[in-house]
N, C-alpha and C positions, 0 to 999 in steps of 0.2 A: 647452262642449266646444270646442278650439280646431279651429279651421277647413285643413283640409286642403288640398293643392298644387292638387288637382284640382279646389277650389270657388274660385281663384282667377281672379279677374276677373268674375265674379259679384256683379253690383250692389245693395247694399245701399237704397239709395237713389236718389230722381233724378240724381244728378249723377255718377251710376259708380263712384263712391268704394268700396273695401269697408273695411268696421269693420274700425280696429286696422292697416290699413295704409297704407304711403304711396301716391298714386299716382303710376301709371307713368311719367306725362309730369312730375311732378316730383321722382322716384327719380333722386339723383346715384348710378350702381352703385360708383361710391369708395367711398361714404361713406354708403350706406345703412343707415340705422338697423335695418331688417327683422332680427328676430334668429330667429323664428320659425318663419319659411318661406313665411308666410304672402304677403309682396310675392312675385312673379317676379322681380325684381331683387337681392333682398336676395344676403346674402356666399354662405349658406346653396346658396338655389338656382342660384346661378352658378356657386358649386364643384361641384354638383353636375350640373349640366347641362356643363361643360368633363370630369368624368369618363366622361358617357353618352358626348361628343361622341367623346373618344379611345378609347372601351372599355375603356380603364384608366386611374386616376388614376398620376399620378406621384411621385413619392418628394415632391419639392416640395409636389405640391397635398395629399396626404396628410399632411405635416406641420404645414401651413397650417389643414389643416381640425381636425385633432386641437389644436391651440392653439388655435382658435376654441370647440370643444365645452368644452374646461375651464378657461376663460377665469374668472376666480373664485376657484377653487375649491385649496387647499393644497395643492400636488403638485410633487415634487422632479422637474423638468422632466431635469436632468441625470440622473438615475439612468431617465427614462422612456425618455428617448433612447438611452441605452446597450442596456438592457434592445430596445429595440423593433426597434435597431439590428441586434443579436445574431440577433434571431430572423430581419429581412429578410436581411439579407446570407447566413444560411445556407439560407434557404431557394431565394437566389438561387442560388447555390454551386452544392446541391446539384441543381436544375433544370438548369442550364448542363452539371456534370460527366456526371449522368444521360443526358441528351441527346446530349454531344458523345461524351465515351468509353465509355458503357457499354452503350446501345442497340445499339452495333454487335455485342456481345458475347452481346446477348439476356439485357441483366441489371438489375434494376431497384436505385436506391442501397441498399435492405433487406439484396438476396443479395448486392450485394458488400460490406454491412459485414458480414454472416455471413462468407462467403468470407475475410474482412477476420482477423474475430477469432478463425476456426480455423487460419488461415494463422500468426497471430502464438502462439497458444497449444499447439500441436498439439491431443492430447485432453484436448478440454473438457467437461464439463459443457451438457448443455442448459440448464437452468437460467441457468446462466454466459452462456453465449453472448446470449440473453434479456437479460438487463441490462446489457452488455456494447455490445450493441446499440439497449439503449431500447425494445424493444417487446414485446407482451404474450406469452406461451406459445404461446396457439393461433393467434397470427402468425406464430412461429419456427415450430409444425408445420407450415404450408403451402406456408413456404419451405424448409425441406429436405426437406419430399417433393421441390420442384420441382426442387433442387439438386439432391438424391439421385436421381433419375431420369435426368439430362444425364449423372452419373457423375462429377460435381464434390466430391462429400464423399461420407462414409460416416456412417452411427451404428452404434454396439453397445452391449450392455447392459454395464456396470459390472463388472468383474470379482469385486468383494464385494457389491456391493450391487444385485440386479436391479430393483431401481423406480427405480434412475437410471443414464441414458443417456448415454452419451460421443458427440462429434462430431470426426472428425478429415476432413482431405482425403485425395482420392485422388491420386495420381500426376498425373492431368490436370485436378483441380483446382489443383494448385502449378503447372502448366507455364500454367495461362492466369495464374494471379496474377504470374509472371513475365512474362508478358506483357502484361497491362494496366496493370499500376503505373507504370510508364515513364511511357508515356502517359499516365496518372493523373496521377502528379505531374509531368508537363510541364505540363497543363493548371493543377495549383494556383499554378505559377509563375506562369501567362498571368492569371490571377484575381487575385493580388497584385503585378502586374506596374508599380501605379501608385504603388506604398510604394517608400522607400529598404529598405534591409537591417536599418536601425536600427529602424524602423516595423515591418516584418514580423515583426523580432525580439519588439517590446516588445509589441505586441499576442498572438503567442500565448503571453507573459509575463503578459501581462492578462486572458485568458480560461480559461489554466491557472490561475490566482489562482479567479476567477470558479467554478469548477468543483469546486476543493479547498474552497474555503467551503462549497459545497451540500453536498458532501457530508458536512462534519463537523454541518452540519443537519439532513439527510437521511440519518442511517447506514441 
């Protein structure tokens, strides 16, 4: 069974050594062998002691460590990076936007892409809005109770068909979406503030691509 971080430096032997690693006093940390975890020096646990040290790793050391884990092994590094890419920068995005413009509003990024996608549809479909959105049924009920309560949207039932429920805004739900969009998209400008026009262009060229594929996979 291989030997844990926290059985490290625990001497096998007279001379301090532990089986299967190097020792410390002759661990280069460049170019230590240690692949295991098993040295205190090795790449392994320096990566990971520089992430304890900051409280978070950095986009750097996080790519560094994930090229270390699959170091081997047959994988389209270009298609991981894009893919890994996609998912950090929107999560960055949508952390920054949440925070900067939509806390003040008392609105978490969920209710305003609800807000979002009644704003642009009038009446919708619950259902609709749910995938529209990205998230499960009994997620979109808890956020238009909470909308529906502030006075930001309405539902009603279907005018033919009573087991499905329509979602439209109210009066001051459209006067705050006029008012936070500005703002909104001031802030996507400050987000993509470090691309030309031609960059901002081709990239949501390139993740609209990215999206239209899924979905003719994913009908």
């Amino acid at each position: 069974m291989a030997r844990s971080l926290n059985d490290v430096g625990r001497s096998d032997d007279a001379t301090g050594q532990v089986a299967g690693a190097t020792r410390r006093a002759e661990c280069d940390p460049t170019t230590c062998p240690c692949q295991d975890g098993v040295c205190t020096l090795s790449r392994y646990a320096r990566a990971s002691a520089t992430a304890m040290h900051s409280g978070r790793p950095t986009l750097g050391e996080t790519e560094r460590a994930v090229a270390r884990r699959i170091e081997g092994i047959p994988i389209d590094m270009d298609a991981m990076a894009a893919v890994a890419g996609v998912h950090r920068a929107a999560s960055a995005v949508r952390n920054h936007l949440e925070r900067t413009v939509l806390a003040p509003h008392d609105l978490t990024w969920t209710a305003w892409t609800v807000l979002w996608v009644a704003w642009v549809w009038g009446d919708i479909e619950t259902r609709h809005v749910a995938e529209e959105a990205g998230i499960s049924k009994p997620t979109l009920t808890g956020v238009l109770r909470t909308l529906e309560s502030r006075g930001l949207l309405r539902r009603r039932t279907h005018p033919t068909d009573a087991r499905r429920v329509l979602v439209h805004l109210t009066p001051r739900g459209a006067r705050l979406m006029g008012q936070v969009l500005p703002r909104f998209n001031a802030e996507e400008v400050r987000v993509t503030e470090s691309l030309t026009r031609d960059d901002t262009q081709g990239l949501a060229r390139h993740l609209r691509a990215i999206v239209v594929d899924l979905e003719h996979l994913d009908p």
